[in-house]
C-alpha positions in Angstrom: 6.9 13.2 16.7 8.1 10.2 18.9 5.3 8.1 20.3 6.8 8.3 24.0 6.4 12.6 23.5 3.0 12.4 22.2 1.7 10.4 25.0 2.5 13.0 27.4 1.3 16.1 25.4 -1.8 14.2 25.0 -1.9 13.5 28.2 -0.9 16.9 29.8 -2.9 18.5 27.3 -6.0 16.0 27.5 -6.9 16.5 31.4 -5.6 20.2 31.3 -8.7 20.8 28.7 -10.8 18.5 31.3 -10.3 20.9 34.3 -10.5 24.4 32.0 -13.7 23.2 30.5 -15.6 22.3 33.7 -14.3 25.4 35.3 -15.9 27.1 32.1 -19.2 25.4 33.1 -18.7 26.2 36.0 -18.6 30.3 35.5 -21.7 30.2 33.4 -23.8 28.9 36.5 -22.5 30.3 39.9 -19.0 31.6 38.9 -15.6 31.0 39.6 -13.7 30.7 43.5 -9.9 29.7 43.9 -11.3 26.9 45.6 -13.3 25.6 43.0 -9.8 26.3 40.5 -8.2 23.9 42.9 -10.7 21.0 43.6 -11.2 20.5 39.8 -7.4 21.1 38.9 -6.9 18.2 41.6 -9.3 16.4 40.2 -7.9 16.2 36.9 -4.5 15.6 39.0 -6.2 12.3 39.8 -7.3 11.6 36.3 -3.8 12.2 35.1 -2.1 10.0 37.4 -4.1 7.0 37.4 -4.7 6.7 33.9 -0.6 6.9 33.2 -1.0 4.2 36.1 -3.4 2.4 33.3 -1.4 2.9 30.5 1.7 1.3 32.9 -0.1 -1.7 33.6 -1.1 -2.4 30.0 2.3 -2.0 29.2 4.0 -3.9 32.4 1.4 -6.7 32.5 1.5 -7.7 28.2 -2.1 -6.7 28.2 -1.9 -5.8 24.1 -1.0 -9.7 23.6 -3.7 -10.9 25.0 -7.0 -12.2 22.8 -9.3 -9.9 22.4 -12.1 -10.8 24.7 -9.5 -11.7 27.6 -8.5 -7.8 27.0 -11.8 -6.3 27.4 -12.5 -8.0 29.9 -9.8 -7.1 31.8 -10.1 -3.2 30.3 -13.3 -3.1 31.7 -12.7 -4.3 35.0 -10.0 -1.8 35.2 -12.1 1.1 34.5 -14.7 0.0 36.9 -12.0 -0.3 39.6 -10.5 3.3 38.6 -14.3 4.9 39.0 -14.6 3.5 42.0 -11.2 4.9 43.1 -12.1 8.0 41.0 -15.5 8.6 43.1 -13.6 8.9 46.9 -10.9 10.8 45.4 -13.4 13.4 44.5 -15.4 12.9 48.5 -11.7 13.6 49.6 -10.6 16.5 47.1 -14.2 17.9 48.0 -13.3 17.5 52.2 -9.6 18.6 51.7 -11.0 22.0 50.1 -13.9 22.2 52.5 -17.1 21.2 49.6 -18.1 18.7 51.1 -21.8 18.6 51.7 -22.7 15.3 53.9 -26.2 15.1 53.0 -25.8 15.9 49.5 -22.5 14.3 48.3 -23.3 10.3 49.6 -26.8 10.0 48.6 -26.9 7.4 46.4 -27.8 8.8 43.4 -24.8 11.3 43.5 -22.7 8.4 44.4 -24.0 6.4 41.4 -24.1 9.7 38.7 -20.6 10.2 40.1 -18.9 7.0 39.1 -21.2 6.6 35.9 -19.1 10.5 34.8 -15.8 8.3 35.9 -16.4 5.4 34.3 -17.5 7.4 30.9 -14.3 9.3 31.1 -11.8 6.4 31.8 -13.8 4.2 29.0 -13.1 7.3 26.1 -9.7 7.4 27.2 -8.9 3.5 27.1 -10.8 3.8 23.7 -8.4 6.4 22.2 -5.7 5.1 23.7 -5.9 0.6 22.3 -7.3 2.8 19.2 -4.1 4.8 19.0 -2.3 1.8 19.3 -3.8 -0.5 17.2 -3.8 2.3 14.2 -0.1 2.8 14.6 0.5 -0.9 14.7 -1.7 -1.3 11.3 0.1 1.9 9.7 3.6 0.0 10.5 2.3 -3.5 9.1 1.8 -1.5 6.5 4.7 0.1 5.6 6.5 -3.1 6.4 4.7 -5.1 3.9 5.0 -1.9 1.6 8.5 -2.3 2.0 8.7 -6.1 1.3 6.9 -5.4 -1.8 9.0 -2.8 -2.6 11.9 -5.5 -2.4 10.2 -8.6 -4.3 9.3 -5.6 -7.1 13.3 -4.4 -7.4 13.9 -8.2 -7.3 11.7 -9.5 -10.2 12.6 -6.2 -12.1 16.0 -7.2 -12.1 15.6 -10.5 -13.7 14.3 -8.9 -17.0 17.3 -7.2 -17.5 19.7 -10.2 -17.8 17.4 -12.0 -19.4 16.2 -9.8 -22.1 20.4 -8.8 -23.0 20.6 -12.1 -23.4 18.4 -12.2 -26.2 18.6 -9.1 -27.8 22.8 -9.8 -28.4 21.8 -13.1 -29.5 19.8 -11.2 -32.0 22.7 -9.2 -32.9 25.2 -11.8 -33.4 23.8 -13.4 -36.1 23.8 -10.1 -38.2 27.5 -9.3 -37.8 28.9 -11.1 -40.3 26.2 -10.8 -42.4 25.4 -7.2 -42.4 27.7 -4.9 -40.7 25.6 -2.2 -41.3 22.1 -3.6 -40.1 24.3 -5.0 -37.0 25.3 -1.1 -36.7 22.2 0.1 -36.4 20.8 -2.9 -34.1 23.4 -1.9 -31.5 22.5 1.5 -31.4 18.7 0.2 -31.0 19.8 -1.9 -27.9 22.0 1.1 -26.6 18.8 2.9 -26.0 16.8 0.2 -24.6 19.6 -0.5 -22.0 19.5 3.3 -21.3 15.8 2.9 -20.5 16.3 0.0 -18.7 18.7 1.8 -16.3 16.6 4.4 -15.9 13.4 2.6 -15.0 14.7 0.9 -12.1 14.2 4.6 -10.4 10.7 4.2 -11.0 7.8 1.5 -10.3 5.9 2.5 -12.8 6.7 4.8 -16.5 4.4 6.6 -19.2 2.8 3.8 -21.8 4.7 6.2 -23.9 8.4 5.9 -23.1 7.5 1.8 -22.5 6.0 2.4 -26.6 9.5 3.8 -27.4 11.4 0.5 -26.0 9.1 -1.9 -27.8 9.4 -0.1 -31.1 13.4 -0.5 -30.8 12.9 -4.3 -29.7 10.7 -5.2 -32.3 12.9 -3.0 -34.5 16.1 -4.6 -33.9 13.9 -8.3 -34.2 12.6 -7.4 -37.2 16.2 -7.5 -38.6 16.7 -10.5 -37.8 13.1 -11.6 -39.3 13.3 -9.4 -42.0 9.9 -9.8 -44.2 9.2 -12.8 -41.4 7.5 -10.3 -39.2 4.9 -7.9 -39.6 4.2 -5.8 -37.0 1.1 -3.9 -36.4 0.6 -0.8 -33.8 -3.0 0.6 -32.4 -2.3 2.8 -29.7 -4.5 5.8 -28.4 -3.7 9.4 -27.6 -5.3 9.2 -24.6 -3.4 5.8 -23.4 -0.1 7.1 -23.6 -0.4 9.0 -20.6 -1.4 6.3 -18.5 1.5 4.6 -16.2 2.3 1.2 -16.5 5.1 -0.9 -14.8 8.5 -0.7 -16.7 9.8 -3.6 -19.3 6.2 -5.4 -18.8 4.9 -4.3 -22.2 8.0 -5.1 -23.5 8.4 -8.4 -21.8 5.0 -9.8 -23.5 6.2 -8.5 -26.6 9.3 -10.4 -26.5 7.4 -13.4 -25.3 5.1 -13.7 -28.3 8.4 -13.2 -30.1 10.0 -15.9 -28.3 7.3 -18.5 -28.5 5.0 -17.5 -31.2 6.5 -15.7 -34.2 10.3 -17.3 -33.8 8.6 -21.5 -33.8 6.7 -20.6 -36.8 8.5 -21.3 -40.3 7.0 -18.3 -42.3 7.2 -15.9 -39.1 4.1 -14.1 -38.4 2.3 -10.9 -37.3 2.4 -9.0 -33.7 0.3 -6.3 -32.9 0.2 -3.8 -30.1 -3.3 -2.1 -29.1 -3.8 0.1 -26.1 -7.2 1.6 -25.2 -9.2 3.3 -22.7 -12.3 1.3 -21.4 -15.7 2.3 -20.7 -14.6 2.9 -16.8 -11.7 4.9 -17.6 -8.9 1.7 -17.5 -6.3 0.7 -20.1 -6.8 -2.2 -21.9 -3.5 -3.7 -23.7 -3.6 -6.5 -26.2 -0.7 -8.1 -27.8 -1.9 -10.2 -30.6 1.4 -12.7 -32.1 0.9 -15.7 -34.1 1.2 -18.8 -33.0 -0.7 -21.4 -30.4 -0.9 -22.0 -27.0 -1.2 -25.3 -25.7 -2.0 -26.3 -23.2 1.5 -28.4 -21.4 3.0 -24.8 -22.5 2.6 -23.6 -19.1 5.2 -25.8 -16.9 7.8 -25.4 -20.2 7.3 -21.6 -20.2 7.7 -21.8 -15.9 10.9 -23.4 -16.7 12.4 -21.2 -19.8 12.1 -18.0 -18.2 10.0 -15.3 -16.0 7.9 -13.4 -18.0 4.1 -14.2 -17.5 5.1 -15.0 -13.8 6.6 -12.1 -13.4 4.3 -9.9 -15.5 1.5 -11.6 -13.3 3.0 -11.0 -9.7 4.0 -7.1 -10.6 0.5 -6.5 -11.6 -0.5 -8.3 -8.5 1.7 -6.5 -5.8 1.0 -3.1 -7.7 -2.3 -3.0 -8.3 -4.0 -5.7 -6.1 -6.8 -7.6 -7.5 -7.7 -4.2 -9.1 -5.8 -5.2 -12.4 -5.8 -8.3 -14.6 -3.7 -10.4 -17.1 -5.3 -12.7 -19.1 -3.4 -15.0 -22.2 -5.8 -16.6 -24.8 -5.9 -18.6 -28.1 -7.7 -16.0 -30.1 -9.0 -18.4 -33.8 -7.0 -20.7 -34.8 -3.7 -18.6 -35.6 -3.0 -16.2 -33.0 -2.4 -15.9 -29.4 -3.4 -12.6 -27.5 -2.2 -11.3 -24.1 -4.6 -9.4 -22.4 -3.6 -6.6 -19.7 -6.1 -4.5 -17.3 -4.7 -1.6 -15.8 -6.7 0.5 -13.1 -7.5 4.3 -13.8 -5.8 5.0 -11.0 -2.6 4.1 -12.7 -2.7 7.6 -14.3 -0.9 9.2 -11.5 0.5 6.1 -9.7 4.3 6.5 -9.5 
């Protein structure tokens, strides 16, 4: 419903319930006269118009801009200034429809009680209504920023795609000559990775499962290229594979360790894949390749390609600081990637 049409049923609706439930009140004690119907019809009349009065000046005057203690300051000289206007109207309602009791309606105490009622009414209805607001305002932050993160996340998915292409047909070019029929079956490898990779962009996050099936064909189609260079090891629970994870990351660290572990090292080397659930009910992913990190590695990798930055600022604008990525010398042989995912990812699509 528009903003503009929920006002007014609030509104019509709001001071409607006002005048039925004193007039219920009312009933119980000395029941109900067409007089008493119109004096507190009236009377929610008045409360009606001058709070849309209110709500005009807010608008009219830029009173939402203003810093917070300049606004309730203002608010709450407002409110005093409509119970004070609030108080006559009801002397006059009361003379127009011939209640009025001299001796009894300005003594001071009924005067005060009187505008203490108003002011309590007009400062529930200011609350709800700058509540109102500022809720809708923080609900469209948010689905701005939900939107931009939606962007940057379509944005850093599709610079995997050109980047890992590149390397797979590198892979494959160097078997074609060499064996047709290895090169054969490496191109029907890659066929179904690109599949997948069309497929994820539908999706923020996938089943460790179908991500399992990509790396197995990557390191699949590397370990043609390697041949007895690479060993590769895989440790993956039941349980894990139903847990959702963001598309090509899994892959992407693979390929990394690939990149600049196993493919620097003369003899090749070993990767392995282990995926667990922790104590708290989150996946835990380590990618153990051989090889070394040093430490001027980080500014070279920054420059060769996107995959720990981009691995790290997926994780960040999915998950928030509830997941983690972590990249390690583990001994004096092997590197280990480290990944954290929330038990909330389990349904998280």
């Amino acid at each position: 419903m528009e903003k503009y049409k929920l006002y007014w049923l609030l509104q019509i609706f709001g001071w409607l319930s006002f005048a039925l439930v004193n007039l219920f009140f009312v009933s119980l004690a000395r029941g109900i006269t067409p007089i008493q119907i119109g004096a507190y019809f009236s009377l929610a009349i008045f409360y009606f118009l001058s709070t849309h009065f209110f709500r005009f000046l807010i608008k009219n005057k830029n009173w939402l801009e203003y810093p917070l203690s300049r606004l309730i300051s203002h608010v709450l000289i407002a409110v005093l200034v409509l119970s004070v206007l609030n108080t006559f109207a009801q002397i006059i309602i009361n003379w127009i429809f011939g209640t009025l009791h001299l001796m009894e309606d300005f003594r001071p105490l009924v005067l005060l009680a009187n505008l203490f009622t108003s002011f309590l009414y007009y400062s529930l209805w200011s609350l709800l209504y700058f509540l109102f607001y500022f809720l809708d305002n923080y609900n469209s932050s948010l689905k701005y920023q939900a939107r931009i993160n939606e962007i940057k996340l379509i944005h850093l998915r599709n610079q995997l795609n050109p980047h890992f292409i590149f390397n797979a047909l590198n892979s494959i070019r160097a078997l074609v000559d060499e064996n047709p029929v290895k090169a054969k079956s490496a191109i029907t490898q890659l066929s179904n990775i690109l599949r997948y990779s069309l497929i994820m962009d539908k999706h923020k996050t996938i089943p460790l499962a179908e991500e399992m099936n990509t790396v197995r064909d990557y390191l699949n189609l590397e370990s043609i290229r390697f041949e007895e260079r690479l060993k590769v090891i895989y440790d993956i629970e039941k349980k894990a594979e139903q847990y959702r994870i963001p598309p090509m990351m899994l892959q992407t660290i693979v390929e990394n360790g690939i990149k600049h572990g196993i493919s620097n090292l003369i003899r090749g080397g070993l990767i392995e894949v282990k995926c667990t659930i922790g104590l708290l009910d989150d996946l835990y992913i380590w990618v153990r390749n051989s090889g070394q990190l040093k430490p001027q590695d980080a500014s070279k990798k920054k420059s060769e390609g996107h995959g720990i930055s981009n691995t790290v600022q997926r994780l960040k604008l999915i998950y928030g600081n509830r997941a983690s990525f972590k990249i390690f010398n583990y001994g004096d042989g092997f590197v280990v990637t480290e990944l954290k995912i929330p038990k909330q990812s389990l349904n998280l699509d």
